[in-house]
Biotite code that builds the C-alpha atoms (Angstrom):
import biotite.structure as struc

atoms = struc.array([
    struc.Atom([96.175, 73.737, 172.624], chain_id="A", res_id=1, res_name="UNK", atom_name="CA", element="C"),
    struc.Atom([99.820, 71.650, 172.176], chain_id="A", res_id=2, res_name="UNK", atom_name="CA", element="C"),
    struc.Atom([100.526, 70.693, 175.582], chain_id="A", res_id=3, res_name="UNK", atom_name="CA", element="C"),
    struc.Atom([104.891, 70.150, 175.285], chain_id="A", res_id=4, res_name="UNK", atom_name="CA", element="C"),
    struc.Atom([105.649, 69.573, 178.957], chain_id="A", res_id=5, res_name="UNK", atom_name="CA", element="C"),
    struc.Atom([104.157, 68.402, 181.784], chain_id="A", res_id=6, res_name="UNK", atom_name="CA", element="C"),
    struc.Atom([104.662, 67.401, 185.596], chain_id="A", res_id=7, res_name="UNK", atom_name="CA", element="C"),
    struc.Atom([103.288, 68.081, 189.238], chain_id="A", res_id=8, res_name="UNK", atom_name="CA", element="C"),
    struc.Atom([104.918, 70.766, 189.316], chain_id="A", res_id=9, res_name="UNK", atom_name="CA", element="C"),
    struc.Atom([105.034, 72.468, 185.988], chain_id="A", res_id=10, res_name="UNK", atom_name="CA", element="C"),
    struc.Atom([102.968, 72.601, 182.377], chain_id="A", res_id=11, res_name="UNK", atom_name="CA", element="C"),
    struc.Atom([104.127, 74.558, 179.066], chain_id="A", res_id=12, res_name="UNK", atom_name="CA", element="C"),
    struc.Atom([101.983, 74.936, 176.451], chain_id="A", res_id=13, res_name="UNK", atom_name="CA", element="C"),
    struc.Atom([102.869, 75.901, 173.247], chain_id="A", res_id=14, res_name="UNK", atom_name="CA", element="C"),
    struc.Atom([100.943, 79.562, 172.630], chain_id="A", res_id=15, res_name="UNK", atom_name="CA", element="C"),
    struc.Atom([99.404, 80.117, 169.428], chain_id="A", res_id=16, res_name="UNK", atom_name="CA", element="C"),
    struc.Atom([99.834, 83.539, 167.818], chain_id="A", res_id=17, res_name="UNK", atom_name="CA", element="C"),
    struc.Atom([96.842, 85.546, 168.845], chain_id="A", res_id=18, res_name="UNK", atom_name="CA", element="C"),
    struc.Atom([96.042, 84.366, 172.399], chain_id="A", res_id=19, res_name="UNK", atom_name="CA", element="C"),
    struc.Atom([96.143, 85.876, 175.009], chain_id="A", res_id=20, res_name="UNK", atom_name="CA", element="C"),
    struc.Atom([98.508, 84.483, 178.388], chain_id="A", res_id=21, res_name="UNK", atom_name="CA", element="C"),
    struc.Atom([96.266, 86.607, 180.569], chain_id="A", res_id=22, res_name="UNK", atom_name="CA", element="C"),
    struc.Atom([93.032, 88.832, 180.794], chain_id="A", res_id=23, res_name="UNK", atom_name="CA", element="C"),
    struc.Atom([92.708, 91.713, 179.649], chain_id="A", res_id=24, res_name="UNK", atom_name="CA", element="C"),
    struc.Atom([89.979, 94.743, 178.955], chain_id="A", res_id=25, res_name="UNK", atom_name="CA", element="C"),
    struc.Atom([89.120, 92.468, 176.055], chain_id="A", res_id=26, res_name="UNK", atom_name="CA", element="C"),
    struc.Atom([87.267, 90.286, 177.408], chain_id="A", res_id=27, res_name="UNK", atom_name="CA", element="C"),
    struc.Atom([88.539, 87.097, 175.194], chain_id="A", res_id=28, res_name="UNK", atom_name="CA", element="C"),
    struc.Atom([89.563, 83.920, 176.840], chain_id="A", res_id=29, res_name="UNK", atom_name="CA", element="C"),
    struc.Atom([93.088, 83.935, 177.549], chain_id="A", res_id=30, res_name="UNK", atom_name="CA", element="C"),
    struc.Atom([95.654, 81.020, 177.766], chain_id="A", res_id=31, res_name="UNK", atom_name="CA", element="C"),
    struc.Atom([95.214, 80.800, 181.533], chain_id="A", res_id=32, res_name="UNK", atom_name="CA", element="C"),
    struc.Atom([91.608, 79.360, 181.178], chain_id="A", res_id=33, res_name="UNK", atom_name="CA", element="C"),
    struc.Atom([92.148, 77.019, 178.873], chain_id="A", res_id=34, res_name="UNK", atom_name="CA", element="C"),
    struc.Atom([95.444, 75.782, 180.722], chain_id="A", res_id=35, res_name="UNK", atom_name="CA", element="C"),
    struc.Atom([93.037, 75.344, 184.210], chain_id="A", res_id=36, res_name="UNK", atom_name="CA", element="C"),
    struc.Atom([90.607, 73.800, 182.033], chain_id="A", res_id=37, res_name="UNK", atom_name="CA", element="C"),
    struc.Atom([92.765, 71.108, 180.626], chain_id="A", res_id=38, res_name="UNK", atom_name="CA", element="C"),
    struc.Atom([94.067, 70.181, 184.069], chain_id="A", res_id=39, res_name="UNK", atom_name="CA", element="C"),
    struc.Atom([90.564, 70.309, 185.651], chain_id="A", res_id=40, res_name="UNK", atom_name="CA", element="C"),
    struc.Atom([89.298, 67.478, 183.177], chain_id="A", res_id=41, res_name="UNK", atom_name="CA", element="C"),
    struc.Atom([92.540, 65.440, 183.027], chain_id="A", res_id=42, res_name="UNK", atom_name="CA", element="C"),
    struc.Atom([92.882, 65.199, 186.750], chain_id="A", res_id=43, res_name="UNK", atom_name="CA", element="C"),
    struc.Atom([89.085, 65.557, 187.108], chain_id="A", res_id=44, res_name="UNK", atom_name="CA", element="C"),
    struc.Atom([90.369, 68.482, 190.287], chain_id="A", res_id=45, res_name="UNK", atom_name="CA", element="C"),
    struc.Atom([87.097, 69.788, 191.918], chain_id="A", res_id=46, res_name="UNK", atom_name="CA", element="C"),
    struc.Atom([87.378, 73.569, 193.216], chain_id="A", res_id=47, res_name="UNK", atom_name="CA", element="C"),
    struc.Atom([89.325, 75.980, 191.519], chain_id="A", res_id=48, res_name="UNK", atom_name="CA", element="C"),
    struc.Atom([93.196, 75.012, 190.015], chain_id="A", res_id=49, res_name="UNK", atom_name="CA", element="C"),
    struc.Atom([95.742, 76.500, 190.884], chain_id="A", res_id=50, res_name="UNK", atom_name="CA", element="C"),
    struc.Atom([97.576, 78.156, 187.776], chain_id="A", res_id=51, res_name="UNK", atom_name="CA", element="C"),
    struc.Atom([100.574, 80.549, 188.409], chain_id="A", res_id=52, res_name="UNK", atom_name="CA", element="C"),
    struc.Atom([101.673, 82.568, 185.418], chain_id="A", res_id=53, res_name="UNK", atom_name="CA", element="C"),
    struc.Atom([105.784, 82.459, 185.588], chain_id="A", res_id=54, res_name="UNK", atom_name="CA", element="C"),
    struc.Atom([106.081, 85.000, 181.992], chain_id="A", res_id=55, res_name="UNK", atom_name="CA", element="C"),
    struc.Atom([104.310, 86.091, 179.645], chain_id="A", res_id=56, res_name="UNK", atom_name="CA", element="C"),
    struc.Atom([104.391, 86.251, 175.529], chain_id="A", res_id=57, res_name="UNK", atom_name="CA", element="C"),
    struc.Atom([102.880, 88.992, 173.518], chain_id="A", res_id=58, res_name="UNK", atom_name="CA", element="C"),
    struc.Atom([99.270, 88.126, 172.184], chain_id="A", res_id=59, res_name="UNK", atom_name="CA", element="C"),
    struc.Atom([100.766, 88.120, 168.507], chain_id="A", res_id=60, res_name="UNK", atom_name="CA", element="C"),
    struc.Atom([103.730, 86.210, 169.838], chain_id="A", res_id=61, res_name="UNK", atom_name="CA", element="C"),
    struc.Atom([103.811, 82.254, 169.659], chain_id="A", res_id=62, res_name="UNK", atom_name="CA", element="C"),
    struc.Atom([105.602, 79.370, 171.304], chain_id="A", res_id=63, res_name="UNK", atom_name="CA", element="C"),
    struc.Atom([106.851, 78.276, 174.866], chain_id="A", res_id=64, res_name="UNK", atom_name="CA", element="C"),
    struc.Atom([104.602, 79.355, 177.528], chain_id="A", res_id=65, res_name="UNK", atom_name="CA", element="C"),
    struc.Atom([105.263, 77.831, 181.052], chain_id="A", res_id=66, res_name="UNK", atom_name="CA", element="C"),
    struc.Atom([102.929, 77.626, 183.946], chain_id="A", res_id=67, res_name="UNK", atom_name="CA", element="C"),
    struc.Atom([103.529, 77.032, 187.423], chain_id="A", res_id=68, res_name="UNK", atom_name="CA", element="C"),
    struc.Atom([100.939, 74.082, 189.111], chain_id="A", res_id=69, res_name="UNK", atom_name="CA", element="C"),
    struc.Atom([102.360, 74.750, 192.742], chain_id="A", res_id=70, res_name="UNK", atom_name="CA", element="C"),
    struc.Atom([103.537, 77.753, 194.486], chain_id="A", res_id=71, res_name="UNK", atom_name="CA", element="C"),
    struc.Atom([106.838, 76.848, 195.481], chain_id="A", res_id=72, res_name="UNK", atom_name="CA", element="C"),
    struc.Atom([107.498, 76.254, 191.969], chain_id="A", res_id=73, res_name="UNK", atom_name="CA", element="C"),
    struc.Atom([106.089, 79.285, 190.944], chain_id="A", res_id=74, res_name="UNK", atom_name="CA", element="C"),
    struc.Atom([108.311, 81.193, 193.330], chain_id="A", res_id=75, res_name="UNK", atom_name="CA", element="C"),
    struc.Atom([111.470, 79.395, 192.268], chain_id="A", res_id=76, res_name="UNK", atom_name="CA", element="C"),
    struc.Atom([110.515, 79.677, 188.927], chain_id="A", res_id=77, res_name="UNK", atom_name="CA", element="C"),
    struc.Atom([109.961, 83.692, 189.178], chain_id="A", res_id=78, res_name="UNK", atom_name="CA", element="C"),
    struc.Atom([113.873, 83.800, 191.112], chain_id="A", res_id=79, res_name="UNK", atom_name="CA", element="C"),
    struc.Atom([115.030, 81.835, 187.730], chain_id="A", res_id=80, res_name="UNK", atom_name="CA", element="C"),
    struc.Atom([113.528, 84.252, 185.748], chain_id="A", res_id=81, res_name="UNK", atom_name="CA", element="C"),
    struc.Atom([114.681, 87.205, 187.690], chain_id="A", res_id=82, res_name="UNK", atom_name="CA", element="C"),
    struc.Atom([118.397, 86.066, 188.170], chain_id="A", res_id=83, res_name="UNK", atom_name="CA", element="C"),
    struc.Atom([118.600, 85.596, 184.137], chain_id="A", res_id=84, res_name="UNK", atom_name="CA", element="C"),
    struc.Atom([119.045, 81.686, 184.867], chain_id="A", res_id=85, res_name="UNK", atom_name="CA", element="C"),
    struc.Atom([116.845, 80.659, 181.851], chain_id="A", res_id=86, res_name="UNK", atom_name="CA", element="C"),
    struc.Atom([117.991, 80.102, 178.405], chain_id="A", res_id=87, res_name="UNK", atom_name="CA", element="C"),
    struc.Atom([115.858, 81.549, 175.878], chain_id="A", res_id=88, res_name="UNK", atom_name="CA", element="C"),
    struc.Atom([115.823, 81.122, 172.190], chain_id="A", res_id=89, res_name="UNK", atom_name="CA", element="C"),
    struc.Atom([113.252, 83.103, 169.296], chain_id="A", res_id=90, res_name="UNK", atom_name="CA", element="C"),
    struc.Atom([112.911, 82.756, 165.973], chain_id="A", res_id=91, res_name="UNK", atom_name="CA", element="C"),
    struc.Atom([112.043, 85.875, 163.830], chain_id="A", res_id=92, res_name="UNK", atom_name="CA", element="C"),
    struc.Atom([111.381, 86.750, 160.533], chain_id="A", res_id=93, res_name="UNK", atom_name="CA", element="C"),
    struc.Atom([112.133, 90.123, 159.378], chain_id="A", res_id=94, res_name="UNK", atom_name="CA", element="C"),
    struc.Atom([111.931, 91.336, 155.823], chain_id="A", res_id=95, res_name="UNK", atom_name="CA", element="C"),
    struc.Atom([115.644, 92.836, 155.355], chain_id="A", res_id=96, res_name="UNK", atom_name="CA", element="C"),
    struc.Atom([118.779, 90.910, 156.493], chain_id="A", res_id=97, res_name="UNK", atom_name="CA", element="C"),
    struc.Atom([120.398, 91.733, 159.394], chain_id="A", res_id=98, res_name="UNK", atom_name="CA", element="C"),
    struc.Atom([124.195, 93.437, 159.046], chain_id="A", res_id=99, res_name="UNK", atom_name="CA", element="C"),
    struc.Atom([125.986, 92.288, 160.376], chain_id="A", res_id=100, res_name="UNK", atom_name="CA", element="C"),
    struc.Atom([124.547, 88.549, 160.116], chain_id="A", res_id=101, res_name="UNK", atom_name="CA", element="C"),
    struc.Atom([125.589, 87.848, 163.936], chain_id="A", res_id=102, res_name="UNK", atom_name="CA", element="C"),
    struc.Atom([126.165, 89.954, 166.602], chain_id="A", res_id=103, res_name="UNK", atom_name="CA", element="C"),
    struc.Atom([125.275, 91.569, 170.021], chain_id="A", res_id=104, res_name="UNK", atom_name="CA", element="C"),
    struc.Atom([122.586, 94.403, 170.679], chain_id="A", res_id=105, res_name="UNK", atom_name="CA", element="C"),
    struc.Atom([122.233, 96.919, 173.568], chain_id="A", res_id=106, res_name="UNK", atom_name="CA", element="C"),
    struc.Atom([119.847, 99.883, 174.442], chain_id="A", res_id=107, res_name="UNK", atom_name="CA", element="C"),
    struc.Atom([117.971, 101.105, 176.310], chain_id="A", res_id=108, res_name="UNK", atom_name="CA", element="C"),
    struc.Atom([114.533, 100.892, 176.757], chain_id="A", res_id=109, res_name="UNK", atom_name="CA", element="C"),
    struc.Atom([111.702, 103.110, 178.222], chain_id="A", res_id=110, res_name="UNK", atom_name="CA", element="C"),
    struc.Atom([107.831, 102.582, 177.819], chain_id="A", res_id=111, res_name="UNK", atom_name="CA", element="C"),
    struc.Atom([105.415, 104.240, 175.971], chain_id="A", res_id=112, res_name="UNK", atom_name="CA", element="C"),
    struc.Atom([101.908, 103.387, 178.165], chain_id="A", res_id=113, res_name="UNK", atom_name="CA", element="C"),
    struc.Atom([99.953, 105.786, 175.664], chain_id="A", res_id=114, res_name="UNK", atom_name="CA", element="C"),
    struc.Atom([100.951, 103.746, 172.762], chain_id="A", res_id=115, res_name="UNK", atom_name="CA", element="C"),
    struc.Atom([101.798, 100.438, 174.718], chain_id="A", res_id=116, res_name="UNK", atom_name="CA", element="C"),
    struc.Atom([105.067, 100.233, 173.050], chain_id="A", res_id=117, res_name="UNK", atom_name="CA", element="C"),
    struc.Atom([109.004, 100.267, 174.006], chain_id="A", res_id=118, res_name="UNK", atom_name="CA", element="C"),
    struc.Atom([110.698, 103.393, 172.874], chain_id="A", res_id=119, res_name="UNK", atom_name="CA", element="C"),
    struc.Atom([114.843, 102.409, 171.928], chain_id="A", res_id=120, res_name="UNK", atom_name="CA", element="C"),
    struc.Atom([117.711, 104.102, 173.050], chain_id="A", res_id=121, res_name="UNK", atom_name="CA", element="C"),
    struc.Atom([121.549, 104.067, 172.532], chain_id="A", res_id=122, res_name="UNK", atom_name="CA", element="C"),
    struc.Atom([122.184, 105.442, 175.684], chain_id="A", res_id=123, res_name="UNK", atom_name="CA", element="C"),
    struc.Atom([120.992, 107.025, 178.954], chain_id="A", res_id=124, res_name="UNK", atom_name="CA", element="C"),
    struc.Atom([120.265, 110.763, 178.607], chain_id="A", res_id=125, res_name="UNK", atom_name="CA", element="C"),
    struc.Atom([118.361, 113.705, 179.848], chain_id="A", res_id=126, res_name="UNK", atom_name="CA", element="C"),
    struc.Atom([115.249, 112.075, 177.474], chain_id="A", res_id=127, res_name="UNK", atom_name="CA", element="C"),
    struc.Atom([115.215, 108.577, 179.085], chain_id="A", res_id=128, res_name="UNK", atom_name="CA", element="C"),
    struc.Atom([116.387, 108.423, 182.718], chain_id="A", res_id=129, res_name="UNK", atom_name="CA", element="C"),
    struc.Atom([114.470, 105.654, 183.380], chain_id="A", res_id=130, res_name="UNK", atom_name="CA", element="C"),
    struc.Atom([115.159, 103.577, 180.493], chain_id="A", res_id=131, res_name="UNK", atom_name="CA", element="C"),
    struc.Atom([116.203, 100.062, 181.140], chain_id="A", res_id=132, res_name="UNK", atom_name="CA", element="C"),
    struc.Atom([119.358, 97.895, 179.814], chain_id="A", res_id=133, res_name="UNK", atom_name="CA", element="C"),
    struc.Atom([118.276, 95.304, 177.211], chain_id="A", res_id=134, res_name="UNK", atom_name="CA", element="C"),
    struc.Atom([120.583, 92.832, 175.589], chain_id="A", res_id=135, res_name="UNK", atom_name="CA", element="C"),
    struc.Atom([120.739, 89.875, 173.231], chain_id="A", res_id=136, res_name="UNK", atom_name="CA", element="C"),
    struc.Atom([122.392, 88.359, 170.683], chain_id="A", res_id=137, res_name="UNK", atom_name="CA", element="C"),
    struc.Atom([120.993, 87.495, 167.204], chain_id="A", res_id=138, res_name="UNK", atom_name="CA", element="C"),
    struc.Atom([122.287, 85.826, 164.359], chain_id="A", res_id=139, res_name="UNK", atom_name="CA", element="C"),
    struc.Atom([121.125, 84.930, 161.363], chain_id="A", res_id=140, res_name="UNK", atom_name="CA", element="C"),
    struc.Atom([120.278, 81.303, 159.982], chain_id="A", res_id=141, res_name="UNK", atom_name="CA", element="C"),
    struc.Atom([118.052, 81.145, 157.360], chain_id="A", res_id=142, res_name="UNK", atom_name="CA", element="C"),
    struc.Atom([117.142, 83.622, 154.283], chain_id="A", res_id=143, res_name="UNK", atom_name="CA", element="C"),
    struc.Atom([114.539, 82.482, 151.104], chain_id="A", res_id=144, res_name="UNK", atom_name="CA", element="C"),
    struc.Atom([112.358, 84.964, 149.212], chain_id="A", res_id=145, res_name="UNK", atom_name="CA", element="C"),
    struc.Atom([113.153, 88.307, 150.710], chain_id="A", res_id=146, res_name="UNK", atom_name="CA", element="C"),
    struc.Atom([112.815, 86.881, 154.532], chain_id="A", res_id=147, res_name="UNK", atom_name="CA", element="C"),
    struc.Atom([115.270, 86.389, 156.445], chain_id="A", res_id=148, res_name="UNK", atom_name="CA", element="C"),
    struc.Atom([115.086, 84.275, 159.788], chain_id="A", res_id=149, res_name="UNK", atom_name="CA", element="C"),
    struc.Atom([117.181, 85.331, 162.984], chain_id="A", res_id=150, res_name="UNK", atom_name="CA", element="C"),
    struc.Atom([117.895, 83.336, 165.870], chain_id="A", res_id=151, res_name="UNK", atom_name="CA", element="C"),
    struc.Atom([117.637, 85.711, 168.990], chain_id="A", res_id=152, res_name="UNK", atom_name="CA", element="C"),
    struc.Atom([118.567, 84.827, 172.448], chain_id="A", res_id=153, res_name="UNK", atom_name="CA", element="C"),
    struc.Atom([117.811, 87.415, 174.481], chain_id="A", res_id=154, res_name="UNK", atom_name="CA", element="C"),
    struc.Atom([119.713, 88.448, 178.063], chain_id="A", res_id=155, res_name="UNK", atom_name="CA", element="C"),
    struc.Atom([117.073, 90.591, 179.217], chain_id="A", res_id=156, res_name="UNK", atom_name="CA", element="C"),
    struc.Atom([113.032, 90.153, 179.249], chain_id="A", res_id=157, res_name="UNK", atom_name="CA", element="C"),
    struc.Atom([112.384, 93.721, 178.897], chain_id="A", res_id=158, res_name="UNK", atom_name="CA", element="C"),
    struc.Atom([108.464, 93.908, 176.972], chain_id="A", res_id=159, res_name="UNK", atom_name="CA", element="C"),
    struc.Atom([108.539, 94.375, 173.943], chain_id="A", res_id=160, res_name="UNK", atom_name="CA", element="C"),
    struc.Atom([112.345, 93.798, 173.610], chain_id="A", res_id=161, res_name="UNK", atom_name="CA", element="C"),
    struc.Atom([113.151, 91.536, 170.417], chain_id="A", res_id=162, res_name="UNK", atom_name="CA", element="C"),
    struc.Atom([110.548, 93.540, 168.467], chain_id="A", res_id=163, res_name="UNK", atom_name="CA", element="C"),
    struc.Atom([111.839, 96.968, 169.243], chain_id="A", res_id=164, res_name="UNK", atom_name="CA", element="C"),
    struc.Atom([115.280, 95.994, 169.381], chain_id="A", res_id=165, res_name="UNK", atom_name="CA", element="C"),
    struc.Atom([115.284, 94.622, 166.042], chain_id="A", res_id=166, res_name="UNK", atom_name="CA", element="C"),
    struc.Atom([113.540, 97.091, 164.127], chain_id="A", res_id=167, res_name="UNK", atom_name="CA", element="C"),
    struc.Atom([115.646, 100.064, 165.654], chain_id="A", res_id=168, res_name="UNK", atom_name="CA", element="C"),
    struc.Atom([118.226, 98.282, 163.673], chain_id="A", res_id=169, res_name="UNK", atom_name="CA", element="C"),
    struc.Atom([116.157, 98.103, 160.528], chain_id="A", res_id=170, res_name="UNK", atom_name="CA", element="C"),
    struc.Atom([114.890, 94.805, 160.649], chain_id="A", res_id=171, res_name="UNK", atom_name="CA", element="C"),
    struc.Atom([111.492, 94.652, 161.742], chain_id="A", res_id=172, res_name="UNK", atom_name="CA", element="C"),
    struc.Atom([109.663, 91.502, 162.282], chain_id="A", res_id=173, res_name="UNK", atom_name="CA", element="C"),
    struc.Atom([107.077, 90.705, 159.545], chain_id="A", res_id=174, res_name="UNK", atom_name="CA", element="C"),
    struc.Atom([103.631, 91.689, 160.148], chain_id="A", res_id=175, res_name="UNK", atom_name="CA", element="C"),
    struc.Atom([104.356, 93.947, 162.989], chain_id="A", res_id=176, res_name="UNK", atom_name="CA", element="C"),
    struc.Atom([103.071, 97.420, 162.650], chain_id="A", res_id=177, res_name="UNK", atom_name="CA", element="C"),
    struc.Atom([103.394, 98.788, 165.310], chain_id="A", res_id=178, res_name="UNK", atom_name="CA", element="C"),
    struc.Atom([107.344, 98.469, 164.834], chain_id="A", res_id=179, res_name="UNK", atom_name="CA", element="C"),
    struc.Atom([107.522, 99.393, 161.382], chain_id="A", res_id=180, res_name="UNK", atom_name="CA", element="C"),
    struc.Atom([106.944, 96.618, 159.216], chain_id="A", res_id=181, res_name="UNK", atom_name="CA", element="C"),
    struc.Atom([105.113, 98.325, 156.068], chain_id="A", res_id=182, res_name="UNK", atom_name="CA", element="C"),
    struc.Atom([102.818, 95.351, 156.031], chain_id="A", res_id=183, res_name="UNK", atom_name="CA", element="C"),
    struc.Atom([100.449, 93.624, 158.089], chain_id="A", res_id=184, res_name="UNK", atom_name="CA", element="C"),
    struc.Atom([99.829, 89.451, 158.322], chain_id="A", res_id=185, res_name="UNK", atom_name="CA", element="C"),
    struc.Atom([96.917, 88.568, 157.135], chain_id="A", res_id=186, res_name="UNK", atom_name="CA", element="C"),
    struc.Atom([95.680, 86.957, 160.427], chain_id="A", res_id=187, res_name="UNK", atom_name="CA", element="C"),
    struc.Atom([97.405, 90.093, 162.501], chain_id="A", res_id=188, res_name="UNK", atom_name="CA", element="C"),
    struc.Atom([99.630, 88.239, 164.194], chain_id="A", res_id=189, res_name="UNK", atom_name="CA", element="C"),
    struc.Atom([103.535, 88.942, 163.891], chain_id="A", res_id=190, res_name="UNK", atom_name="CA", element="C"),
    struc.Atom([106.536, 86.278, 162.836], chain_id="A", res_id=191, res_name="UNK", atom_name="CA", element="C"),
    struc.Atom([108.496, 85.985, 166.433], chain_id="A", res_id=192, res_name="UNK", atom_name="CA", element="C"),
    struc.Atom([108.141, 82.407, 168.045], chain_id="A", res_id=193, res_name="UNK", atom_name="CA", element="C"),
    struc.Atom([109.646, 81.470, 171.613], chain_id="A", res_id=194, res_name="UNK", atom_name="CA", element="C"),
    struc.Atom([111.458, 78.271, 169.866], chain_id="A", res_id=195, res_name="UNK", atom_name="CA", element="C"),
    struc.Atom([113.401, 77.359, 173.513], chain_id="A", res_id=196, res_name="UNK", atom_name="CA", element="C"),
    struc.Atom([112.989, 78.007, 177.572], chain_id="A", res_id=197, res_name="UNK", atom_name="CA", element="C"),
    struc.Atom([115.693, 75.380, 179.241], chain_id="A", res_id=198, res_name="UNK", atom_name="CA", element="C"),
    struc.Atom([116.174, 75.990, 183.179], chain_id="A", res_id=199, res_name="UNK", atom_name="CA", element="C"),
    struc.Atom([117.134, 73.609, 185.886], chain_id="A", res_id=200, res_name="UNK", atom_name="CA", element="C"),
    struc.Atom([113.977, 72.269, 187.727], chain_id="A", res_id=201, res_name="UNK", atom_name="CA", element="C"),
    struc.Atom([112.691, 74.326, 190.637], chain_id="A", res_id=202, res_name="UNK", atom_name="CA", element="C"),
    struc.Atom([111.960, 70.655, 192.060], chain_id="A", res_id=203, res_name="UNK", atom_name="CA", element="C"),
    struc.Atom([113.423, 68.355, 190.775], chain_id="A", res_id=204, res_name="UNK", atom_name="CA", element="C"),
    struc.Atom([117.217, 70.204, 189.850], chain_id="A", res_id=205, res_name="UNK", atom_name="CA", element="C"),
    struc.Atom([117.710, 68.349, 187.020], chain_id="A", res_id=206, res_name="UNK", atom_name="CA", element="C"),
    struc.Atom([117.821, 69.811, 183.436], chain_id="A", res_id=207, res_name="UNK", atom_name="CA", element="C"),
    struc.Atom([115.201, 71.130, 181.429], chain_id="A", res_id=208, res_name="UNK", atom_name="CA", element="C"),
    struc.Atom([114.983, 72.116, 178.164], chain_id="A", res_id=209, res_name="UNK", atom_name="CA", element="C"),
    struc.Atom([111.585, 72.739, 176.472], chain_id="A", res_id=210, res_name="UNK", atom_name="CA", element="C"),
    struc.Atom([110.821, 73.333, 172.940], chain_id="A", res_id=211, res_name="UNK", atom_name="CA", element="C"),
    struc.Atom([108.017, 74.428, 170.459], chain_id="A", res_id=212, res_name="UNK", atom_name="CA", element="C"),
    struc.Atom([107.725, 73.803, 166.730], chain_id="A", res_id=213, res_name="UNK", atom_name="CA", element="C"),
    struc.Atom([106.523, 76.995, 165.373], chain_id="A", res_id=214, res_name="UNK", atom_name="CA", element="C"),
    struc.Atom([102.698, 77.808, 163.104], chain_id="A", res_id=215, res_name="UNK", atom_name="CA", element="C"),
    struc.Atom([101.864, 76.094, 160.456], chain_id="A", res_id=216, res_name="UNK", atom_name="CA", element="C"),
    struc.Atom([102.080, 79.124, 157.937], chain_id="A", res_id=217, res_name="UNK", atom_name="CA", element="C"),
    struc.Atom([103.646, 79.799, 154.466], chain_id="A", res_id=218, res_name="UNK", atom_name="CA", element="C"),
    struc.Atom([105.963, 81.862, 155.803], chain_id="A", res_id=219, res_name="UNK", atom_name="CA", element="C"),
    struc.Atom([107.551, 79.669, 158.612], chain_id="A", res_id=220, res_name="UNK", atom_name="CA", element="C"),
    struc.Atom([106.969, 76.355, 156.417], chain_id="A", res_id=221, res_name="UNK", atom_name="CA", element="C"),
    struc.Atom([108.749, 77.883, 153.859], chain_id="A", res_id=222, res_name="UNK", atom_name="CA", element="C"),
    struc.Atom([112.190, 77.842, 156.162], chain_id="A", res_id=223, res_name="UNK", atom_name="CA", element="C"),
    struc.Atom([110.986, 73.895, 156.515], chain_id="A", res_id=224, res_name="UNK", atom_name="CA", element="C"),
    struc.Atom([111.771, 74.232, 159.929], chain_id="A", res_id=225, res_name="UNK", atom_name="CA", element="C"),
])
């Protein structure tokens, strides 16, 4: 576990692909435990830590992760979040190149709870009252070998956004099924990476800006990122 930021009042981890932020029906360990862990043995805490979770990535989803340690900063942190005051940046890889190569997307999306996936819309209708206003922008910045890597910054944090987002456009991200990719990863997990969170402190007001390096893999070391 890459530990990339730390204080009294806040720790981000940088999430590998395949873990878990919370539990679930599962039953695996999720990134919560071995967060609490890590501060219980570093600041040798007896009792239970306190560990708020501020957002969440998908399991097949890597990179920033932030935790709150108190809970005033975990309830400034959530107003950040909710009043779109956090800069975030992804990486994805998709297997067909994006056209254009920069630009703005908006739908709509609803839920699918059967199939635990976001169904995309171009607009409100009859079929998806409820569907929910997603933006970002995307551009792309890197293409070698068929795979082409886009920059996303999204405006919204609908679930599920980037992925559905980008493959109702054609491009989905490699390795994820469940969008449309034709073909799996070999370890299951999917090419989208949280590369940036930046925020002003909940405590301290000052400037933060919090970055992970993404996996070790052919795919992303190809881009030599």
């Amino acid at each position: 576990m890459q530990i990339i930021y730390e204080d009294n009042h806040l720790i981000a981890v940088n999430k590998p692909a395949g873990v878990l932020v919370q539990e679930d029906e599962t039953g695996d360990k999720p990134l919560t435990d071995y967060v609490k862990d890590y501060i219980k043995q570093r600041y040798d805490k007896p009792g239970e830590v306190f560990l708020g979770v501020i957002h969440r990535l998908d399991r097949p989803v890597s990179g920033v992760v932030i935790f709150a340690r108190t809970s005033k900063a975990l309830e400034r942190m959530n107003k950040l979040f909710h009043d779109r005051k956090v800069e975030k940046v992804y990486w994805a890889i998709a297997g067909h190149r994006p056209n254009p190569l920069k630009g703005s997307l908006r739908h709509f999306l609803t839920k699918d709870r059967e199939k635990n996936m976001a169904r995309v819309y171009d607009q409100i209708s009859n079929r998806n009252p409820d569907g929910k206003l997603s933006e970002l922008d995307y551009e792309l910045i890197g293409e070698l070998s068929g795979n082409y890597l886009i920059e996303v910054r999204p405006h919204t944090g609908r679930p599920h956004q980037i992925r559905a987002q980008l493959a109702k456009m054609g491009w989905p991200i490699r390795g994820d099924l469940k969008y449309g990719f034709p073909k799996a990863n070999p370890d299951g997990n999917i090419h989208l990476h949280c590369r940036k969170l930046a925020f002003e402190h909940p405590i301290k007001l000052e400037q933060v800006e919090i970055m992970a390096d993404p996996p070790q893999d052919p795919v992303w070391n190809m881009f030599d990122l």
